[in-house]
C-alpha positions in Angstrom: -100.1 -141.6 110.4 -102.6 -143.3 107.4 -105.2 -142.5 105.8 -108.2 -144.5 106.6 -111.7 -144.6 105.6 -114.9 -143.9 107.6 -118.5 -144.9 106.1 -121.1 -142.7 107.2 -124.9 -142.3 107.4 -126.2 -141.5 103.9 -126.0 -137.4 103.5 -123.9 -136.9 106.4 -120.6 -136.7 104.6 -120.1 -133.1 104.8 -121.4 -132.5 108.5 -119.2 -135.5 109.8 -115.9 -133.6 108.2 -116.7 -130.9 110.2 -117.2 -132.1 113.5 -114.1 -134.5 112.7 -112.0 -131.4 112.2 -113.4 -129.5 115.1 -112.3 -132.6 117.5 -108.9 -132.1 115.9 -108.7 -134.8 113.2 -107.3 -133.9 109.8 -110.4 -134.7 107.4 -110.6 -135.0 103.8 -113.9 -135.0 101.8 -113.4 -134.3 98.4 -116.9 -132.1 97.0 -117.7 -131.6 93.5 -120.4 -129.2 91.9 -123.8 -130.5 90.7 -126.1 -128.5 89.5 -129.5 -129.4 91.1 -133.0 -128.6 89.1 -136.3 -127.9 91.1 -139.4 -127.3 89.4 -139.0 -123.7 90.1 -135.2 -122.8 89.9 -132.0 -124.2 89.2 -129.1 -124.1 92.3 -125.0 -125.0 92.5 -124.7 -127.9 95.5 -122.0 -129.0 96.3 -122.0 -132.2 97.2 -119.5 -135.5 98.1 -117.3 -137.4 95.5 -117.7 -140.8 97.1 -121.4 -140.8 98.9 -121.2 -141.7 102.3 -117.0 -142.2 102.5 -114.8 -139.6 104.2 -111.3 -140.0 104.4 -109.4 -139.7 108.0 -105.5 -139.1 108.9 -105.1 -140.2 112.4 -102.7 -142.1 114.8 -103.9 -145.9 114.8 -104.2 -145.8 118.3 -106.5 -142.9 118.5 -109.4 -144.7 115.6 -111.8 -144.9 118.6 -111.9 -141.2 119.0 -114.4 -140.9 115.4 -116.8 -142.5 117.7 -117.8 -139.3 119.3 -119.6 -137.9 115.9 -123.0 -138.5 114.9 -123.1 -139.7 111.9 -120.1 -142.1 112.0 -120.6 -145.8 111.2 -117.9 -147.8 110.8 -114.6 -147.8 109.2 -113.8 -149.5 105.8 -112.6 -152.7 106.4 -110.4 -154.2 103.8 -109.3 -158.3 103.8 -110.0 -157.9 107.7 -108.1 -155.1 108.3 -109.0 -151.1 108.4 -108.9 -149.8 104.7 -105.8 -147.9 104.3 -105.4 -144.9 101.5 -102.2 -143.9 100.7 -100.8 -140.4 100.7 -100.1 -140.8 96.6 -103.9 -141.9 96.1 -105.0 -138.6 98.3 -102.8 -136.9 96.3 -104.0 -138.1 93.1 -108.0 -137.2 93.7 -106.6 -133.8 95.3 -105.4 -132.9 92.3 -107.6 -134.2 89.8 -110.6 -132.1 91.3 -108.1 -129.0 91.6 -107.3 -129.2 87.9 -110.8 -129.9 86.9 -109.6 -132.1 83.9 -112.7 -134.3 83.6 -114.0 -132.5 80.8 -110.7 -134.1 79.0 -112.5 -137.5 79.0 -113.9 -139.1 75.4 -115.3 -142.7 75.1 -114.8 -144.6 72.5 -116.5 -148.1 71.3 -116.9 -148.7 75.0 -118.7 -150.4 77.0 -119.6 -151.5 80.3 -116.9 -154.4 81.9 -114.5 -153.0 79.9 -111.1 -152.9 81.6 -108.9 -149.9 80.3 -105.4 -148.3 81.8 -106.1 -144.3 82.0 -103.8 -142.6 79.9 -103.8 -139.2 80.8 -104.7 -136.8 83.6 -104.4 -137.4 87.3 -105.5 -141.0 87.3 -102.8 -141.8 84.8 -101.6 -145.5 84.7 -104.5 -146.4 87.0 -106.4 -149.8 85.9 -110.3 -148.9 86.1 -113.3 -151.6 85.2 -116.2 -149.5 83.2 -119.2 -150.0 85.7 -121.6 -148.0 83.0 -121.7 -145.3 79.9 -124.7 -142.3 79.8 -125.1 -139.8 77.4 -123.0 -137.7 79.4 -121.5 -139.7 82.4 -119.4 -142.6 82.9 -119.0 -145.0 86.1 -115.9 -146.0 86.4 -114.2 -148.2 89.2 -110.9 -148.1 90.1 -110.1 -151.5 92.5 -106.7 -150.2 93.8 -108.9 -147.1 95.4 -111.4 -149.4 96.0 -114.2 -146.5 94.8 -116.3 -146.2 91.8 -115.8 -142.5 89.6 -118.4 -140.7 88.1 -116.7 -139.0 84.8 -118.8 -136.4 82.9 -117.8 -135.8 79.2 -118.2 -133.2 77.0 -119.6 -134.9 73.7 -122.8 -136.6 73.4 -121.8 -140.6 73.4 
């Protein structure tokens, strides 16, 4: 079985897992915790690593059955074919959000366009294309997952 991608309606993510799982197909959405600020109070979401992606582990012959959800638009296509994620790359973001290394991350006289190798933590070796630098954030795309990575830092840039 592979790991394929679905693209869904935009803020849907989390309620199309569910409904994925409860028909019996292995889901995984990978959340991370934002911190959300109303005028009145401040409140721990979490929400999505990749907006509107969730990843699928199915038999190929069973894709159709997604269908059935609300919510679901279409698979990932990649050069004409169904995007496929291997088990190393699940692995890898598993990890990375389990270990909570982001904080690890430090620019340097970088800057957007930039392409760098990551050196350490759980995207180590990875090739990543710098897409753009905040104060505290940095967009990073990673073509072999085929997703763009939003890194928070520690230090002011």
């Amino acid at each position: 079985m592979a790991w394929y991608v679905l693209y869904t309606k935009p803020r849907m993510e989390k309620r199309v897992a569910d409904d994925l799982e409860q028909i019996g197909i292995e889901i995984y959405c990978p959340l991370i915790t934002e911190v959300k600020q109303w005028s009145d109070r401040k409140k721990k979401i979490k929400t999505p690593l990749f907006k509107s992606y969730v990843f699928i582990k199915l038999e190929e012959k069973k894709r159709n059955r997604v269908f059935e959800v609300p919510g679901v638009v279409r698979y990932l296509f990649w050069l004409g074919k169904p995007a496929i994620v291997r088990d190393e790359e699940i692995k890898v973001i598993r990890e990375w959000l389990e270990e909570d290394k982001v904080e690890d991350a430090k620019v340097e006289h970088l800057s957007a366009g930039d392409k760098i190798t990551i050196k350490n933590g759980a995207f180590k070796q990875h090739e990543a294309i710098i897409r753009d630098i905040g104060k505290r954030k940095m967009r990073l795309v990673l073509p072999h997952l085929g997703f763009t990575v939003e890194v928070q830092t520690k230090e002011v840039i």
